[in-house]
C-alpha positions in Angstrom: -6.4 7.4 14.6 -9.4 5.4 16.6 -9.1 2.3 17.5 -12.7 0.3 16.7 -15.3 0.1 19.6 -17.2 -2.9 21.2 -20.8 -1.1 20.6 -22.6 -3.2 23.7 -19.8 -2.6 26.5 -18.2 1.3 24.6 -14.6 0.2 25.3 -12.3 -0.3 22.4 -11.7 -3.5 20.9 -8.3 -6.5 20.5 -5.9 -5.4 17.8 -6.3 -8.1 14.8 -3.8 -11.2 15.7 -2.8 -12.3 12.7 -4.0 -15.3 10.5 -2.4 -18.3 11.8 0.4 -19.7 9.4 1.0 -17.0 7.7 4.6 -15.8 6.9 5.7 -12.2 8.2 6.4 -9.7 5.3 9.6 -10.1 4.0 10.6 -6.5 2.3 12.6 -8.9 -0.7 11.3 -9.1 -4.1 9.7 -12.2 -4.7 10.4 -13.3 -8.6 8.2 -16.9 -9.0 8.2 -17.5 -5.2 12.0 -16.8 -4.8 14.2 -14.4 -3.9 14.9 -11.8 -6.7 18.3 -13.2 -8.2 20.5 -10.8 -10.0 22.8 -13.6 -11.9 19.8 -15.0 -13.4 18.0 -12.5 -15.3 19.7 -9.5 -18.3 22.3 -7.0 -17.0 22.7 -3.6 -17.9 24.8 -4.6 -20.2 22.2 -6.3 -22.3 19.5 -3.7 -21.7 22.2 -1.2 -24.2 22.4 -3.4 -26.4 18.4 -3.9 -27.3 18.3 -0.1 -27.2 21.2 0.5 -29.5 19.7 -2.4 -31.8 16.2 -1.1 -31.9 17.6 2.9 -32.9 19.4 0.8 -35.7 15.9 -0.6 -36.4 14.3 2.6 -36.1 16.4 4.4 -38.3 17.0 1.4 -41.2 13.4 1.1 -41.6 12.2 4.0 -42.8 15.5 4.4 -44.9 14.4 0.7 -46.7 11.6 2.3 -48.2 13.4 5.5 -49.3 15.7 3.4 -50.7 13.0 1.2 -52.4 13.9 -2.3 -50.8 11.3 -5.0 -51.4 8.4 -4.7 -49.1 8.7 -7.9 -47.6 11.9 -6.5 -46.2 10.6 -3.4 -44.3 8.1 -5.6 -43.2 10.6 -7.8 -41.7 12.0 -4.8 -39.8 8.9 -3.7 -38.4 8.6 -7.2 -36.7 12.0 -7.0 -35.8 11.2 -3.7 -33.9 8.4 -5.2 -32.3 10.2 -7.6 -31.2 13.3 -5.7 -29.6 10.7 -3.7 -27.8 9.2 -6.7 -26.3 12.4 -8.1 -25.0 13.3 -4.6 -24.0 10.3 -4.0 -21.9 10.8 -7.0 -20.4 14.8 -5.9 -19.4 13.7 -2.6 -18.0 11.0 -4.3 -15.6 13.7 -7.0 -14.3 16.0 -4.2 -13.9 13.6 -1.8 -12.2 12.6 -4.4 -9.8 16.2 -4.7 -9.1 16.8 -1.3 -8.3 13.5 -1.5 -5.8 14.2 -4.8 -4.5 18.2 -3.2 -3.7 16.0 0.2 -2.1 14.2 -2.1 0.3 17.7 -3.1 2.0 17.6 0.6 3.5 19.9 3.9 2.5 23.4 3.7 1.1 26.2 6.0 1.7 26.9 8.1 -1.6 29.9 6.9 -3.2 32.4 10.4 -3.5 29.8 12.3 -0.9 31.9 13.4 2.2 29.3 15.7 3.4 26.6 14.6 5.5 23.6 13.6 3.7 20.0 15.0 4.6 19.1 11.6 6.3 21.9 12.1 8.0 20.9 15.6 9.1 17.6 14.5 9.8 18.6 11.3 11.7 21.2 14.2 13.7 18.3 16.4 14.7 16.0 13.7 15.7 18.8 12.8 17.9 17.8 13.5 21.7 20.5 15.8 22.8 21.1 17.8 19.1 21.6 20.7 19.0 18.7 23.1 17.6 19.4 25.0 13.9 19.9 28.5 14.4 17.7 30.5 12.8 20.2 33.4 11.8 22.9 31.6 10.1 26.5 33.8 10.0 27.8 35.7 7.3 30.4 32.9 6.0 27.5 30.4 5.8 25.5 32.8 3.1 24.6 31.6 -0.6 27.1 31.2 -3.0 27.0 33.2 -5.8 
């Protein structure tokens, strides 16, 4: 990468200072200006029970008209599935912004994992002092069949 160049003296010029009064990037999730909060918003919990209510939904409504229920009534269900699906979106998003919000803290140790993980290997090689890989691995360390 090139840095930019003063075109009347040819020698590169100051990095950017940043804008005066500006905050630092913070690698939290930001929900309304605060800090993501998971005891405010739906739990996983909640999130199964919108899905298993809108397959209910899903499945009753096309039965209501097999079975000849008054249209009024299936057209109650469709809302209702329209409905469920917007307060289900809604739960996925909170909960996916979770998950990203809990990635940005850095990697976590598997839970039952005793083996070294591949950041770990990584980290290990990128270690001044490790060891090299071998190239020809012995018999014992082969593929499993």
């Amino acid at each position: 990468m090139t840095t930019p160049q003063d075109p009347s003296t040819n020698t590169p010029a100051p990095p950017a200072t940043p804008v005066q009064g500006a905050k630092p990037a913070d690698k939290s999730a930001a929900y309304k200006g605060e800090p993501l909060d998971s005891e405010r918003g739906p739990g996983l919990g909640c999130f199964w029970i919108q899905i298993t209510t809108l397959v209910f939904l899903l499945i009753l409504t096309p039965l209501s008209v097999t079975w000849r229920w008054p249209e009024w009534a299936s057209g109650v269900l469709l809302l209702l599935i329209i409905l469920v699906l917007l307060f289900a979106g809604q739960t996925v998003i909170f909960l996916l912004r979770l998950v990203a919000a809990g990635r940005g803290e850095g990697r976590r140790r598997p839970m039952a994992g005793s083996t070294p993980t591949v950041g770990d290997i990584v980290a290990g090689a990128e270690a001044p002092g490790a060891d090299a890989p071998t190239s020809d691995p012995s018999p014992d360390q082969g593929m499993r069949e």
